[in-house]
C-alpha positions in Angstrom: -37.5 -26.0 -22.2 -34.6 -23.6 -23.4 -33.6 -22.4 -20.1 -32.8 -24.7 -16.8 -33.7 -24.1 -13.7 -31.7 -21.7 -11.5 -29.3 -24.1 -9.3 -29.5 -21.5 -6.4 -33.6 -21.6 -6.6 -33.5 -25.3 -6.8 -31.4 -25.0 -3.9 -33.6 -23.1 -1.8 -36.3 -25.4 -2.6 -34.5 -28.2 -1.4 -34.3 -29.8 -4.7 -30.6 -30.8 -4.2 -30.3 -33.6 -7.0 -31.4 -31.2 -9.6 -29.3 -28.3 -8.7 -26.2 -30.5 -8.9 -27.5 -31.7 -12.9 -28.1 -28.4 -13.6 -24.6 -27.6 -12.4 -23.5 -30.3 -14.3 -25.0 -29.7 -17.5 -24.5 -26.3 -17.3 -20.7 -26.8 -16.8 -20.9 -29.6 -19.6 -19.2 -31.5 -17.5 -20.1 -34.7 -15.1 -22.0 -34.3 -12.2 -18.6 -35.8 -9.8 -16.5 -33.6 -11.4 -14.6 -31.8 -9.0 -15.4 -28.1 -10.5 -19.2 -29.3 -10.3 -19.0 -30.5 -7.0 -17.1 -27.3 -5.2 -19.6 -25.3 -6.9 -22.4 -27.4 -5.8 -21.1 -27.2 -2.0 -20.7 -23.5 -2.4 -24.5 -22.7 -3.4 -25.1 -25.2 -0.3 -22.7 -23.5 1.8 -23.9 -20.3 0.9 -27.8 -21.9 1.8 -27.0 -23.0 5.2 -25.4 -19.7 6.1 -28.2 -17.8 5.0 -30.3 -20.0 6.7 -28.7 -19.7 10.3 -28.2 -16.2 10.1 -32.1 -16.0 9.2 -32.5 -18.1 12.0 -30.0 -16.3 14.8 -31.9 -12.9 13.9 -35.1 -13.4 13.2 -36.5 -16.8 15.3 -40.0 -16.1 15.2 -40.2 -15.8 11.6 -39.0 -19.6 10.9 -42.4 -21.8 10.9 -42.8 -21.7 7.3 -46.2 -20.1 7.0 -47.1 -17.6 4.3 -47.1 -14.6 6.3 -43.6 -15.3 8.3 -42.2 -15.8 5.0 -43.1 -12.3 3.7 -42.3 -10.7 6.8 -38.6 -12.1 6.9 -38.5 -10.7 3.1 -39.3 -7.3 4.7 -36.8 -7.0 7.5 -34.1 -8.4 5.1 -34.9 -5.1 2.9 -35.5 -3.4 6.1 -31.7 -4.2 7.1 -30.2 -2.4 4.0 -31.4 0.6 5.8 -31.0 -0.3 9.4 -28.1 -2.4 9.5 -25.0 0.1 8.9 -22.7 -2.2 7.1 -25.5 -3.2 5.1 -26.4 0.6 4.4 -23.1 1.9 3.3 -22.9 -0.9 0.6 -26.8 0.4 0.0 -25.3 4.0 -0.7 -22.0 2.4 -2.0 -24.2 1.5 -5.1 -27.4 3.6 -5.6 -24.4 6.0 -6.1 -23.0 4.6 -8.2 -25.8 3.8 -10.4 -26.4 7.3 -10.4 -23.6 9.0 -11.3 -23.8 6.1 -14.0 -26.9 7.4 -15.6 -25.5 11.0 -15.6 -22.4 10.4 -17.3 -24.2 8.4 -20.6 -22.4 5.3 -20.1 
């Protein structure tokens, strides 16, 4: 009631029309205003790449079901480890989160 919907989930549930009102109310602004609308094609940009990549490295995870869902969830935690781009940016921040907590901040 007090809080919309999260355009990014709407998104991802393919619930395109509301994402863009939400933009758009969120913005206070019309829904074909151009800050609205590049907004809205980044969140669906942003989709689609996820989407392929998903795809490209996991294929037999992609028929929707339950289980396949929760298993891609797993290797995409499992990459923060594996991958080592991904895990520098891992370290990158749990160390920083640390040293944050010692210094009082």
């Amino acid at each position: 009631m007090f809080l919309p919907q999260s355009p990014r989930w709407l998104m991802d549930q393919g619930r395109d029309e509301e994402c863009l009102a939400v933009l758009a109310n969120l913005r206070r602004q019309p829904a074909d205003s151009p800050l609205v609308q590049i907004e809205y094609l980044e969140i669906k940009s942003q989709k689609v790449f996820e989407q392929r990549v998903s795809e490209h490295d996991h294929p037999n995870l992609q028929d929707g079901t339950a289980k396949s869902n929760f298993m891609l969830g797993v290797a995409q935690y499992k990459s923060l480890i594996t991958n080592r781009a991904n895990f520098k940016r891992t370290m990158v921040a749990v160390l920083t989160m640390t040293f944050q907590q010692w210094t009082g901040e």
